[in-house]
Every structure is written in structure tokens, then in C-alpha cells.
N, C-alpha and C positions, 0 to 999 in steps of 0.2 A: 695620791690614794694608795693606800697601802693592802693587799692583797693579802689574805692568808689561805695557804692550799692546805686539806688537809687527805684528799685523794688522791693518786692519780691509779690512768687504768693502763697496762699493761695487756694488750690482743685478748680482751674482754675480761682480765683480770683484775676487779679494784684492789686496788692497795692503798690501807690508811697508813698515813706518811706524822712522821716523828719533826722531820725537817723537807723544805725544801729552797732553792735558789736556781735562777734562771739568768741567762745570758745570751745576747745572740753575739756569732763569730763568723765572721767573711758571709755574713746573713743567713746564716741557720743556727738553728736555737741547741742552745744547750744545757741540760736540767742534772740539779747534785738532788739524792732525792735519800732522805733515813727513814727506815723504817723499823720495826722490829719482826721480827720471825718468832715461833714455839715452836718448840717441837713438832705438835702435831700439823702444823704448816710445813713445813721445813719440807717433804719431798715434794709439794704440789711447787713450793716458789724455786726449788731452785733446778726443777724439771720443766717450769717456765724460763728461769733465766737463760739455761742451757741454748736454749732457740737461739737468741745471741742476737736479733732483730725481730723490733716489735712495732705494731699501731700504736702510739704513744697517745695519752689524751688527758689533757687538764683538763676538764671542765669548768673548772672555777675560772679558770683565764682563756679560753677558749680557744686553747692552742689543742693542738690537733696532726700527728708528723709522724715519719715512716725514721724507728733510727733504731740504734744500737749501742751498746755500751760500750764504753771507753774507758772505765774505771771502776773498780768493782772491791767492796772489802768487803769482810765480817770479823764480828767479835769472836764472837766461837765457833770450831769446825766441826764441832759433832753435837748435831741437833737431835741427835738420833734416842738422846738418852731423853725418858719422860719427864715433863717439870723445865726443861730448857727452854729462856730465851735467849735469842741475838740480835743483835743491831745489825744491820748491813746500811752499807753505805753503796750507791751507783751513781754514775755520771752517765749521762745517756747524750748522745748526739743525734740531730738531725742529718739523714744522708741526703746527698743531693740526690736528686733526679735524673 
């Protein structure tokens, strides 16, 4: 069965996702997740990312976990100008317990 995510929520933040891929490693999960950014998004997402540990939540797959990222890109670094999108790219992990 094949799955397609097209949210996840970040510590009550949804985020509609461009791409996503999941894995689990030494049994905790691990999510590549694209999405894009605007400008006028850009200081609320990335004064979320900053936290740097989030409630993580698929819904669609009803995973559910306490992690942080591990891996973090974006296309462009100044969102700041009106009319800007980005792509960012994250790897998020599950922390242990």
C-alpha cells in the first residue's frame, strides 16, 4: 500500500510538505520532509525551526514522536525580500526516551 503524506505538523504547526520519506534506524523513525516557504512565512517557520526539538506528527501514517533535526537545507537565504519562495529540505529524528 502506498502512502502519500502531504502534511506534517510540527509543535502545532501544520506544514504542507512538497516531498516526503521515512525510515526507521536502531527502531526510531526518521523523516526527509520538502516543503516550500514565502516570504511572508519565512519568519514564523524558521523561528519554529530554531526550537531545534519538536512533537512531530504524521497524521496520515499515524506516527506520532518527540525528535529533532539532523539535517537542514534551503534554496534561498533571504526570504526576507517580498514575492520569495524556498524550498527547504529537513531530516528530523526520533529521540530516545
Amino acid at each position: 500500500m502506498i502512502f502519500v503524506v502531504n502534511t506534517i505538523i510540527l509543535n502545532d504547526t501544520s506544514i504542507e510538505l512538497e516531498g516526503y520519506k521515512e525510515a526507521m534506524e536502531d527502531g526510531l523513525h526518521k523523516i526527509w520532509i520538502e516543503f516550500k516557504v514565502s516570504s511572508e512565512d519565512y519568519h514564523d517557520i524558521t523561528t519554529l525551526l530554531y526550537k531545534g526539538v519538536f512533537d512531530v506528527k504524521v497524521l496520515e501514517k499515524g506516527i506520532s514522536f518527540k525528535g529533532d533535526i539532523q539535517e537542514y537545507s534551503t534554496s534561498i537565504t533571504n526570504l526576507y525580500e517580498k514575492g520569495q519562495v524556498g524550498d527547504f529540505r529537513l531530516c528530523l529524528r526520533e529521540l530516545k526516551n
